[in-house]
NUTIKOL-777111 format. One record per residue (C-alpha): x, y, z; residue number from 0. Coordinates in steps of 0.25 Angstrom, whole numbers, plus 5000, padded with zeros to 4 digits. Example, Ala and Ser with C-alpha at 12.3 -4.5 7.8 and 13.67 -1.06 7.14 Angstrom:
2
atom east = 5049 north = 4982 up = 5031 n = 0
atom east = 5055 north = 4996 up = 5029 n = 1
//
This chain:
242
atom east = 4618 north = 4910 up = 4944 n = 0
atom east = 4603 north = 4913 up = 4948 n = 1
atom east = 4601 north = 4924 up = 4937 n = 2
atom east = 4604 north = 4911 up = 4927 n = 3
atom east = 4597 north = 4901 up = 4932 n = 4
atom east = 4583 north = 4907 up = 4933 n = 5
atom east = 4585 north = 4908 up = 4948 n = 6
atom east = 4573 north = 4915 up = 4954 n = 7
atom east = 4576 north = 4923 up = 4969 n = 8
atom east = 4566 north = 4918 up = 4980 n = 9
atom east = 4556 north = 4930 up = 4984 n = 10
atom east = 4560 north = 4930 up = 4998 n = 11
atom east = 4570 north = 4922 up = 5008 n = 12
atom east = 4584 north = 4918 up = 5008 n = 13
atom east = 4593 north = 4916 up = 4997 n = 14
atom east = 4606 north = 4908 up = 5000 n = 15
atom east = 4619 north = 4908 up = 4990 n = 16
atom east = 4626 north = 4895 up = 4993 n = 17
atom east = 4636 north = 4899 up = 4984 n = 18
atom east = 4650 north = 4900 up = 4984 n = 19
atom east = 4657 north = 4912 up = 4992 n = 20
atom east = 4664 north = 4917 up = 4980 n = 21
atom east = 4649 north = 4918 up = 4974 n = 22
atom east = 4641 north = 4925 up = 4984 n = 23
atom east = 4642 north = 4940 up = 4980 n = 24
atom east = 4641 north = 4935 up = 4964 n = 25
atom east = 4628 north = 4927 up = 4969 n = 26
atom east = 4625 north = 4939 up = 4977 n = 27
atom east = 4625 north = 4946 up = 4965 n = 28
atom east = 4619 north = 4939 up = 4955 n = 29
atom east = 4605 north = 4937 up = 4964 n = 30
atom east = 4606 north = 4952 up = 4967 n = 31
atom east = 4603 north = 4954 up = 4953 n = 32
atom east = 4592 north = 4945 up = 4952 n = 33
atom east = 4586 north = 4956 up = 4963 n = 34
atom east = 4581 north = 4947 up = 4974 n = 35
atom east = 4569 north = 4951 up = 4982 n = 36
atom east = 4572 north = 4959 up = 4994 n = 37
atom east = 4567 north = 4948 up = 5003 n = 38
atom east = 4577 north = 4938 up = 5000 n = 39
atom east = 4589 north = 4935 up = 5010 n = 40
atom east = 4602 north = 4932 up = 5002 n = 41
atom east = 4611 north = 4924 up = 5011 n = 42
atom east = 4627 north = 4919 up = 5010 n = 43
atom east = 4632 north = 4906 up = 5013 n = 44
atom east = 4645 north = 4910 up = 5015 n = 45
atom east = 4653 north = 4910 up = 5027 n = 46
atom east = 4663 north = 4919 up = 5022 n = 47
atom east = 4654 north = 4930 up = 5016 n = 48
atom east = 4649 north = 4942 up = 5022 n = 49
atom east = 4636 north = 4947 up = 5017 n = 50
atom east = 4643 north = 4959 up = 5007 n = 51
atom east = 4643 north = 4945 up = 5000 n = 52
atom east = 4629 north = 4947 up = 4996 n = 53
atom east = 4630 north = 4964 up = 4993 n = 54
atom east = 4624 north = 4962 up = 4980 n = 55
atom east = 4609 north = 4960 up = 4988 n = 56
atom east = 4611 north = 4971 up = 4996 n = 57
atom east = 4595 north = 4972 up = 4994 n = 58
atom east = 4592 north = 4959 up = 5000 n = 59
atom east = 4596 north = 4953 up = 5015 n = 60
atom east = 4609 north = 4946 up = 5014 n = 61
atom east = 4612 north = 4935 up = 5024 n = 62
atom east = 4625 north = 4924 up = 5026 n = 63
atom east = 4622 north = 4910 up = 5030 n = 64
atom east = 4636 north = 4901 up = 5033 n = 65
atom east = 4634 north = 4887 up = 5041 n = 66
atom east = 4646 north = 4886 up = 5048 n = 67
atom east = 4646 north = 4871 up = 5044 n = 68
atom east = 4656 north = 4864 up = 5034 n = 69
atom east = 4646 north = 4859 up = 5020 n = 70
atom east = 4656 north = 4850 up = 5012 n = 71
atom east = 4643 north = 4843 up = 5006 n = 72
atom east = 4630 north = 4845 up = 5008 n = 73
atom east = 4624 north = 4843 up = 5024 n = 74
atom east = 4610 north = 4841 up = 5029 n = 75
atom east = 4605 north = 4851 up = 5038 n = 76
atom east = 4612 north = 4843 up = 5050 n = 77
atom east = 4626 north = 4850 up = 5047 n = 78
atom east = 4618 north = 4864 up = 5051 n = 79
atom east = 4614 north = 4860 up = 5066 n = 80
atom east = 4621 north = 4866 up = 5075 n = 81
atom east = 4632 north = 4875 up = 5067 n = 82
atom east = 4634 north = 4889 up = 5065 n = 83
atom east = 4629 north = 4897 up = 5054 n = 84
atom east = 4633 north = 4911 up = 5053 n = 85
atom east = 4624 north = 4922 up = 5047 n = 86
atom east = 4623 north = 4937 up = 5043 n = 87
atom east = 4614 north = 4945 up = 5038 n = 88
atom east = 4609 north = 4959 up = 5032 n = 89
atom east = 4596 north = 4958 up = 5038 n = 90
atom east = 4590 north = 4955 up = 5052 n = 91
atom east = 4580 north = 4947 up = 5045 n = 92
atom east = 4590 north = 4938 up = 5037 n = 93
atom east = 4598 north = 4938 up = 5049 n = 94
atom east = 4586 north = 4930 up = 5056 n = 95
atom east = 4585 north = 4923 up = 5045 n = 96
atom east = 4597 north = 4916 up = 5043 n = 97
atom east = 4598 north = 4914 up = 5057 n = 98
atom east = 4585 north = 4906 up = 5059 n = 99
atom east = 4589 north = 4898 up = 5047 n = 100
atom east = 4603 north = 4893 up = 5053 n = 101
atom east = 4595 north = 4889 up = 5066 n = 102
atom east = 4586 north = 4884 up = 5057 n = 103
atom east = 4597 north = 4874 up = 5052 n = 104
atom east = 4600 north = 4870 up = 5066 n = 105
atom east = 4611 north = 4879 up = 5067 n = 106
atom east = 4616 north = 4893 up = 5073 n = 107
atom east = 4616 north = 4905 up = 5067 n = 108
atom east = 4629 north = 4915 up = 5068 n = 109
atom east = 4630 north = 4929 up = 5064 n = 110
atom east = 4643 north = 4932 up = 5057 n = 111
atom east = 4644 north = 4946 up = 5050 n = 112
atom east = 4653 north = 4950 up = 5038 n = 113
atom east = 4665 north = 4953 up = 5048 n = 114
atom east = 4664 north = 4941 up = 5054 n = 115
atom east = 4662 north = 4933 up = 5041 n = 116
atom east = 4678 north = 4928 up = 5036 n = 117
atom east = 4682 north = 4925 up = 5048 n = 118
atom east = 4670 north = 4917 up = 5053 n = 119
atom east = 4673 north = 4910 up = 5041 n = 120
atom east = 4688 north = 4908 up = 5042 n = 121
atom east = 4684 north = 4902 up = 5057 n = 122
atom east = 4674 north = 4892 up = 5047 n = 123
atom east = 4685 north = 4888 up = 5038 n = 124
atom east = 4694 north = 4885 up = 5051 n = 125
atom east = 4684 north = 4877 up = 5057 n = 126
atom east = 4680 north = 4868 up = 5046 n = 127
atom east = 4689 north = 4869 up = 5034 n = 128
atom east = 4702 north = 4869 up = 5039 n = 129
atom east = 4697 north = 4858 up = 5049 n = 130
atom east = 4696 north = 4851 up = 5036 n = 131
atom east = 4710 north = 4854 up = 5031 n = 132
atom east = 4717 north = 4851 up = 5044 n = 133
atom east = 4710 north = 4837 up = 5045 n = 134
atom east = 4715 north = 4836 up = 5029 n = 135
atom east = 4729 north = 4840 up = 5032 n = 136
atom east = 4728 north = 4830 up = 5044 n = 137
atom east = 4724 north = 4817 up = 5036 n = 138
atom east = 4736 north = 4822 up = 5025 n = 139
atom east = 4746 north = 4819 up = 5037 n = 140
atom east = 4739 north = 4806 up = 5039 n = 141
atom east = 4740 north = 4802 up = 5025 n = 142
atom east = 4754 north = 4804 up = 5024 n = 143
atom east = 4757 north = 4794 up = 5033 n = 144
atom east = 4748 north = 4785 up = 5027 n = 145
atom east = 4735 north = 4786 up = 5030 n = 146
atom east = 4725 north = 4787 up = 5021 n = 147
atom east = 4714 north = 4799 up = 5021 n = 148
atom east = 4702 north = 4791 up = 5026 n = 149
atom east = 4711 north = 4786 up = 5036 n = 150
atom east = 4717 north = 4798 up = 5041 n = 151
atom east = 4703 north = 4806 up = 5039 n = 152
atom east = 4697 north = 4794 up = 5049 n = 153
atom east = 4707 north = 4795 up = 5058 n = 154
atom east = 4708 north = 4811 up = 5060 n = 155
atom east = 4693 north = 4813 up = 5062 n = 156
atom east = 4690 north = 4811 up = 5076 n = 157
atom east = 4700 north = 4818 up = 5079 n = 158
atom east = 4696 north = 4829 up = 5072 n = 159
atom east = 4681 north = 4827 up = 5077 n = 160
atom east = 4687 north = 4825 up = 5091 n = 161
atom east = 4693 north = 4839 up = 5090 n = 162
atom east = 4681 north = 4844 up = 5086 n = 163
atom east = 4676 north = 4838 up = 5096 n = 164
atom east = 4685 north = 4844 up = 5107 n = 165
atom east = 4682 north = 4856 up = 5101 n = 166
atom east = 4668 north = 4857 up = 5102 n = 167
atom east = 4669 north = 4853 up = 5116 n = 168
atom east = 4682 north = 4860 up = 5122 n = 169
atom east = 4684 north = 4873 up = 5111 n = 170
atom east = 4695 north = 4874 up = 5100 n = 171
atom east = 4705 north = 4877 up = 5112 n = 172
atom east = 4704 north = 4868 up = 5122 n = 173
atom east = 4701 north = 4857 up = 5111 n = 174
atom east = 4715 north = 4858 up = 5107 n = 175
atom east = 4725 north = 4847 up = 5109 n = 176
atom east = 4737 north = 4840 up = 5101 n = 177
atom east = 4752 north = 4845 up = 5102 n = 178
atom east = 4750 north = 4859 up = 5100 n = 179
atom east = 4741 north = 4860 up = 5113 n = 180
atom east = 4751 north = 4853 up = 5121 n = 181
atom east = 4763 north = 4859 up = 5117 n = 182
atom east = 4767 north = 4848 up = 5109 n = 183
atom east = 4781 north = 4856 up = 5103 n = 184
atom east = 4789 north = 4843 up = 5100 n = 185
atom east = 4777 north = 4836 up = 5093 n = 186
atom east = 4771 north = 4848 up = 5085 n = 187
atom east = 4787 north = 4849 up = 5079 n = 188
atom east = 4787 north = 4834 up = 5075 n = 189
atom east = 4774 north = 4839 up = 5068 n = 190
atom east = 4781 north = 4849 up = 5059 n = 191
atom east = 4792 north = 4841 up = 5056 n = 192
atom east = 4782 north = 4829 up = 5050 n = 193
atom east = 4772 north = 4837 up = 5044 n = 194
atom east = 4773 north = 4841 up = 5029 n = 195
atom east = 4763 north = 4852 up = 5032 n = 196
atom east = 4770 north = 4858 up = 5044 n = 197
atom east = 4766 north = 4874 up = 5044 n = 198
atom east = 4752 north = 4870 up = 5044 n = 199
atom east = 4754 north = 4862 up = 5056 n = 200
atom east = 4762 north = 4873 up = 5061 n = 201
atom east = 4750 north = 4885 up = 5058 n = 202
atom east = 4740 north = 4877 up = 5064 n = 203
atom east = 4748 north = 4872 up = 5077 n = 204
atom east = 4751 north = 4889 up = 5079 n = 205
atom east = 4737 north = 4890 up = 5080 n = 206
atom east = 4733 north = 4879 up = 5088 n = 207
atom east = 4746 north = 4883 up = 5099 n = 208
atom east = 4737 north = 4897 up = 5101 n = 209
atom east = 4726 north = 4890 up = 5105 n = 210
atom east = 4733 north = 4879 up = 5114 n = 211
atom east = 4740 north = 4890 up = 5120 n = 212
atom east = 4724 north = 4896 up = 5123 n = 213
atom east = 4723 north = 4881 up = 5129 n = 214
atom east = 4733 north = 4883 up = 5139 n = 215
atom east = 4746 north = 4877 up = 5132 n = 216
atom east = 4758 north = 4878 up = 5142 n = 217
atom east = 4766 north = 4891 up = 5134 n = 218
atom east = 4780 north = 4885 up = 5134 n = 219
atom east = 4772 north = 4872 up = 5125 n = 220
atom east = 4769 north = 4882 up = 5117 n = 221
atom east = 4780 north = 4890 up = 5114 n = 222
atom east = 4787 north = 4877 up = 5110 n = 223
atom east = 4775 north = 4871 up = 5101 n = 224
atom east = 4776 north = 4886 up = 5095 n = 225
atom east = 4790 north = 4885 up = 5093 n = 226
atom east = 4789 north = 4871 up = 5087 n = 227
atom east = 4778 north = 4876 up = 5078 n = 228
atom east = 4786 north = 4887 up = 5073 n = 229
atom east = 4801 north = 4883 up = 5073 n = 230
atom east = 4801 north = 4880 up = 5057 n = 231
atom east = 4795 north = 4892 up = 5053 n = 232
atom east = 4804 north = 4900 up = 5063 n = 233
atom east = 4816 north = 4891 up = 5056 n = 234
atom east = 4811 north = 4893 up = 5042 n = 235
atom east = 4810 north = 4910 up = 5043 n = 236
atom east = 4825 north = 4909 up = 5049 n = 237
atom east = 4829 north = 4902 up = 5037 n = 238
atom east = 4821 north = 4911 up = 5027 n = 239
atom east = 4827 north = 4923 up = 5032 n = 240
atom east = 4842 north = 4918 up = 5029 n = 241
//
């Protein structure tokens, strides 16, 4: 709370709210009544954010900063090298600014506008949280029959860094392997009927059949794997219209 605190605005440069995202607009506010000097950039940390965030200093450049990089814990400068950080701005100049700063980091900078903003970030919560929620899901099935988290967690991650690893050399389609790329029908329905969990299995096995079909999966394989992905819920519908 900067009028509270006896927080004195810098005369010049950039100003950066590393605050929540629910925060943003009240910070926003708040510093606009301090009445900031003209020269000094207001930038965003967020990722989901568009720069109306920042209305309230509609009389100083506005500007959005997002690392496209997962911050669990505090990182050196070394989880920077390399990423993406996408950047927007109200001012050519702030523009060029925040642009030679994410170079300056040792990563790349991206414009991203307003439009572009949610899903951008939707694409960053797929790409790194629900990662993080799949590989959980993954050691709960482990520990069910007995394994114990650091066990299962050991066990599961070169897989998962090997996938990356495909990934990163082949692309997200042709990295694709496992039953649903080969058709598997018989195996994806043992599945189903051992998980406890199976319509997540079954949302995320529709979404990987489109993009095995993109890899070239034979279309009779896939109409069965569809079929076995889909027979329950076709069932449960006839029964829940009797």
């Amino acid at each position: 709370m900067p009028a509270r605190t006896g927080f004195r605005l810098p005369r010049r440069g950039l100003l950066f709210l590393a605050v929540p995202d629910g925060a943003v607009s009240e910070m926003a506010t708040r510093i606009a009544q301090m009445k900031p000097p003209a020269a000094l950039g207001i930038v965003h940390l967020s990722g989901a954010l568009g720069l109306d965030a920042l209305s309230a200093l509609e009389g100083n450049p506005r500007g959005s900063f997002h690392p496209l990089q997962s911050f669990p814990m505090p990182r050196d400068r070394s989880a920077f090298q390399g990423i993406t950080v996408a950047v927007d701005a109200t001012t050519p100049s702030l523009m060029r600014r925040l642009r030679a700063l994410a170079r300056g980091v040792g990563a790349k900078p991206r414009h991203v506008g307003d439009e572009q903003r949610v899903l951008y970030h939707a694409a960053a919560v797929y790409a790194s949280n629900f990662v993080d929620v799949v590989v959980a899901e993954a050691v709960r099935l482990l520990r069910g029959i007995g394994w114990t988290e650091e066990e299962a967690t050991r066990a599961l991650l070169p897989l998962v860094e090997g996938a990356v690893a495909n990934i990163r050399r082949r692309g997200p389609v042709e990295a694709l392997t496992g039953p649903i790329r080969r058709g598997d029908a018989e195996t994806v329905t043992r599945h189903l009927r051992a998980l406890d969990r199976p319509d997540l299995y079954r949302m995320l096995a529709l979404v990987a059949l489109e993009i095995a079909q993109e890899a070239g999966l034979d279309p009779a394989a896939a109409g069965r794997t569809k079929r076995a992905l889909t027979r329950h819920v076709a069932a449960t519908r006839r029964r829940g219209r009797r």
